[in-house]
N, C-alpha and C positions, 0 to 999 in steps of 0.2 A: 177611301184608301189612300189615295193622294195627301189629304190631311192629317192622318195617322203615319205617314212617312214623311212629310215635311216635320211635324214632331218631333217623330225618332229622333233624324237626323240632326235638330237642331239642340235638342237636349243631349247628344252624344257629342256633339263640337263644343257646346256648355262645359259635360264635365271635364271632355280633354283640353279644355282652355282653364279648368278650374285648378286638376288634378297638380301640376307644379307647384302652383301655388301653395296651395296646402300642404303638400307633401315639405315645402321648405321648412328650412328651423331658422326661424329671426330671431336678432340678439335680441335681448330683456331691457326691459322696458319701467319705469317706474323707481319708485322712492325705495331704500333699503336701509338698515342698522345691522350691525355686527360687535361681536367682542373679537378682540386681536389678543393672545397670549401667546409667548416665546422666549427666545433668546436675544440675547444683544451683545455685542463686542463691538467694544470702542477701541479707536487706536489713532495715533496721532506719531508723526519724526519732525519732533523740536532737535533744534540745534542744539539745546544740550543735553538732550534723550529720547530716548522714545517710550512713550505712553502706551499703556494698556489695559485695560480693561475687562471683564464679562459681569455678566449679571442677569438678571428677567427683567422680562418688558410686561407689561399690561396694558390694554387700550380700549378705547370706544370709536367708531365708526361710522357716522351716517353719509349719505349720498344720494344722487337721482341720475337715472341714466335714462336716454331719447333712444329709441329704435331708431335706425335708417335702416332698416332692413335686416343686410350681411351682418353689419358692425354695429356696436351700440358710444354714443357718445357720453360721457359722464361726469358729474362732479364729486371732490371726497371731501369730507372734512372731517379732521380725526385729531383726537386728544389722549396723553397717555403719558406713560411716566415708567422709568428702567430702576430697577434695587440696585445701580449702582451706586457706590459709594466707597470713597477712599481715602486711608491717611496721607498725608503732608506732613513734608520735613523739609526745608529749606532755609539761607538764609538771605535775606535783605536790606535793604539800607537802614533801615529801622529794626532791624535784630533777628534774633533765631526765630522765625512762624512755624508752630504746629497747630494740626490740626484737621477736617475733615474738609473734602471735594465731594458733594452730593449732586447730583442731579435732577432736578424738579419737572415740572411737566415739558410736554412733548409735543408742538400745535404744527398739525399740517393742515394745508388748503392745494388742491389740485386736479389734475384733468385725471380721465379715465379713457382708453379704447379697450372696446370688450367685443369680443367675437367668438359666438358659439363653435363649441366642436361636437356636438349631440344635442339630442332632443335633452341629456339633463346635466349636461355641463359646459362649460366656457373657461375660456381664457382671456388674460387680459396684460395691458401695460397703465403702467400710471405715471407720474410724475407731476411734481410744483415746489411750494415753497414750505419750506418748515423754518421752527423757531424753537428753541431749548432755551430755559431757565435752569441756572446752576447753583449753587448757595455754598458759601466757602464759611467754615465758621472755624475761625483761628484764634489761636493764643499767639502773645508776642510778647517776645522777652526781651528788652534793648538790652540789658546788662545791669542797670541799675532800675527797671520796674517793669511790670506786666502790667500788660492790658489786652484787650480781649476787643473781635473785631468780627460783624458776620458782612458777607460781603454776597450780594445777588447779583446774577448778571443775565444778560440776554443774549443769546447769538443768531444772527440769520443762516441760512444755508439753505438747500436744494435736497429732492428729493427723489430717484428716481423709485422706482420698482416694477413687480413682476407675481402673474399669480394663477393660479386656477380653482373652479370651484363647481364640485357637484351638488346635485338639487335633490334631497332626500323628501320633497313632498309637503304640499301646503306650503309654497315658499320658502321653507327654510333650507340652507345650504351648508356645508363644509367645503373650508378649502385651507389652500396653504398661500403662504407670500414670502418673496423673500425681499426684501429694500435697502437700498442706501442711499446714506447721507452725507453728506460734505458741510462744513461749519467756516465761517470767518476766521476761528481759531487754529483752521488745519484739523480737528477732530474729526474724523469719518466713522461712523456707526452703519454697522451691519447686523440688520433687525432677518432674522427667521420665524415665522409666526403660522402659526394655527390660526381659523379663522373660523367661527362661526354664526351665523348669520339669517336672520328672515328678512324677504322680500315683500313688498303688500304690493 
């Protein structure tokens, strides 16, 4: 009898030492890939205008996030690219330039805090560094001849953003984000995105 009650007792302080545990929701853990699609709006105040922009964004996504428990810690690395694109008309020391402003790919690298709000979603903050290639392909007319000029360029800038995302089963998730960016050139982009995603 003695032995059948020190049992009890010790498998009941068991489960109530267990029961917390379990019952908690830890952040997520593990390797993930996502597609990003949305909107984007560029804008920029040059001294002699101001700049603007919209267009779609498209993207790719992968990352790894470390549980601590509450909060999960993460890395992103994402690639992508905006349908924007715009004429040019201006003039320069070397003559009238026309021609198009495109935008080419889109590289970020940066940190993650993720903290669950349910057993099947979370929220999260991000930020780091991004990088844009743009491709200017101009005509230029000095007065007395044309010639033709494509011009690439690269800019560094920052990134921050913000997100959340539900888990519809076997890993896979939906969510939304919304980011911004700031550029060397004074260009800020405001990305709105859908997000969809499996976790392994």
């Amino acid at each position: 009898m003695l032995k059948h009650g020190l049992f009890t007792a010790t498998a009941l302080a068991a489960l109530a030492a267990a029961t917390p545990a379990s019952a908690q929701i830890l952040a997520p853990s593990g390797p993930r890939i996502e597609l990003q699609a949305g909107f984007e709006g560029d804008r920029a105040d040059f001294t002699a205008a101001d700049y603007q922009s919209d267009g779609a964004y498209l993207g790719l996504g992968v990352g790894y996030d470390i549980s601590l428990g509450l909060v999960a810690l993460g890395i992103d690395l994402e690639a992508g690219e905006s349908s924007i694109e715009d004429a040019v008309a201006y003039q320069d020391v070397d003559g009238f330039v026309t021609g198009t402003f495109e935008n080419e790919r889109d590289l970020y690298v940066g940190g993650r805090l993720t903290v669950p709000v349910g057993p099947l979603g979370d929220v999260y903050l991000k930020g780091g560094y991004t990088n844009v290639m743009s491709i200017q392909d101009l005509t230029i007319n000095s007065g007395t001849e044309t010639f033709y000029e494509l011009v690439e360029s690269d800019e560094d800038g920052f990134r921050v953003g913000a997100g959340g995302r539900f888990y519809v089963g076997r890993g896979a998730y939906l969510g939304a984000e919304y980011r911004f960016a700031r550029y060397d050139s004074e260009i800020e982009k405001h990305q709105a995105l859908a997000v969809l995603g499996l976790r392994f």
